[in-house]
Steps between C-alpha positions, in 0.01 A plus 500: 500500500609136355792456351370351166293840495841707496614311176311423195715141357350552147653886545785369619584228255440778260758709623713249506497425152516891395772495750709216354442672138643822635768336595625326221430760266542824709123566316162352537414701799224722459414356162368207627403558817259784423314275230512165715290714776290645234381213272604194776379603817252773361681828729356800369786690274541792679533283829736238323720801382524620832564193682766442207674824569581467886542127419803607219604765768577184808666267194681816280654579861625179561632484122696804542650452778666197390601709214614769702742279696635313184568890331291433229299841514593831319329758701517766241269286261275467821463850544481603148206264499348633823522840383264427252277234638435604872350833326285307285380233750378786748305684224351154385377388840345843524299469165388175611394594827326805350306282237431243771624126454184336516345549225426355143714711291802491765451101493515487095737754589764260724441186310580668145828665604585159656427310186709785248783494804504127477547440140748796513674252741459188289657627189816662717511184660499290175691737288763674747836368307390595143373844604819564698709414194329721281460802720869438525586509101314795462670667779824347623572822712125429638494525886866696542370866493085511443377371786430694819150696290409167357525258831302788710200485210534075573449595861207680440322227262578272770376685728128530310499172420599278802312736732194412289567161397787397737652392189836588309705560771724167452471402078436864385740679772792288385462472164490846484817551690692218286417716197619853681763336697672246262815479598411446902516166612168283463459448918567841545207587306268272641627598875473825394161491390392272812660755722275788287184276554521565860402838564273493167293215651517605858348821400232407244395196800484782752257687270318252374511398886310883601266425201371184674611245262738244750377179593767415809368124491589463169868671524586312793399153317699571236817638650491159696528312217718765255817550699564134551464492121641766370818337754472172323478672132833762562659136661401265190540801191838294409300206396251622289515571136442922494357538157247175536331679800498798352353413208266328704400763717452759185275226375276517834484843519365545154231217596409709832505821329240347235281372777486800665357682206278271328409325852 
């Protein structure tokens, strides 16, 4: 087989963008790439979420690991939110498979969870500092005792919603830990929640995987271009004004999330 058969450069330009957004913002992941394979490229959704998953696996793994060396993971969070998401990813595969992924209503199915998870994104995205601060004057002992119950029932939401949407994992997983886990350091959140993304991803991507729904061309395309990016991004972070692009990226995902329902 040729070469330029092995790697798609429209695939792989795309991942290189999602890949450089990923690593600037430590979000961006799934909640682009999904859509950009959906409405760009015209994947079918449950093959895009797929493809997504094992792709998040490959990049979440690299992510981690540079995490893991620099100490910026608490493993506790990771296996409160295992506890409940692993669970809940397992049983959600199994639904799928049993309803079958093919047709109509799982379609409308995909691309509406994607659009509610998306907007869910946006406005975490947008609004993370003012939602902190008041979760924070309402509770100023919020995060100290309450939350082993509470970050095992954020696993398990995860675990629904980026095994059918392969979104939520990055803007919804650490939102929701800088709410339960105020105090902790921002990195260690987000390498906490990039180390949790692993297995969650890994997992749903295997099952989605069985279920038929993995287009290897397309993965390989885009981890060719993603990992080089998502290298540049975690290199240039320093440079860039945070809140700009992610007020910018909130803005997109509302736009994609609106295309995907109204077409």
């Amino acid at each position: 087989m040729h070469a330029h058969l092995l790697i798609n450069p429209l695939y792989a330009v795309s991942g290189l963008f999602v890949g450089l957004l990923v690593g600037l913002t430590g979000v961006g992941g799934g909640s682009l790439m999904t859509p950009l394979l959906i409405l760009l490229f015209g994947i079918h959704p449950s093959t895009a979420v797929g493809t997504d998953l094992l792709y998040a696996a490959v990049t979440k793994t690299v992510g981690s690991g540079v995490h893991g060396f620099n100490h910026n993971i608490d493993w506790k969070i990771v296996r409160r939110l295992a506890t409940g998401s692993v669970p809940a990813t397992i049983v959600t595969i199994l639904l799928l498979g049993y309803f079958g992924t093919a047709s109509k209503h799982e379609t409308a199915l995909i691309s509406n969870v994607l659009a509610i998870a998306l907007v869910f994104s946006a406005v975490t995205l947008a609004l993370k500092g003012p939602i902190l601060r008041a979760a924070m004057q309402r509770n100023p002992d919020f995060g100290v005792t309450s939350s082993l119950g509470l970050t095992i029932l954020t696993g398990v939401v995860l675990g629904v919603l980026v095994t059918i949407s392969s979104v939520g994992a990055g803007a919804l997983g650490t939102t929701a830990l800088l709410f339960l886990y105020p105090r902790l350091p921002t990195v260690k959140i987000i390498g906490s929640d990039i180390a949790h993304a692993v297995p969650l991803t890994l997992i749903a991507g295997v099952g989605h995987w069985y279920l038929g729904n993995i287009n290897f061309h397309l993965l390989t395309s885009l981890l060719c271009g993603s990992i080089p990016g998502i290298i540049i991004g975690s290199l240039t972070t320093r440079f860039v004004p945070e809140t700009g692009l992610r007020l910018a990226l909130a803005a997109v995902l509302v736009l994609v999330a609106v295309k995907l329902v109204f077409g």
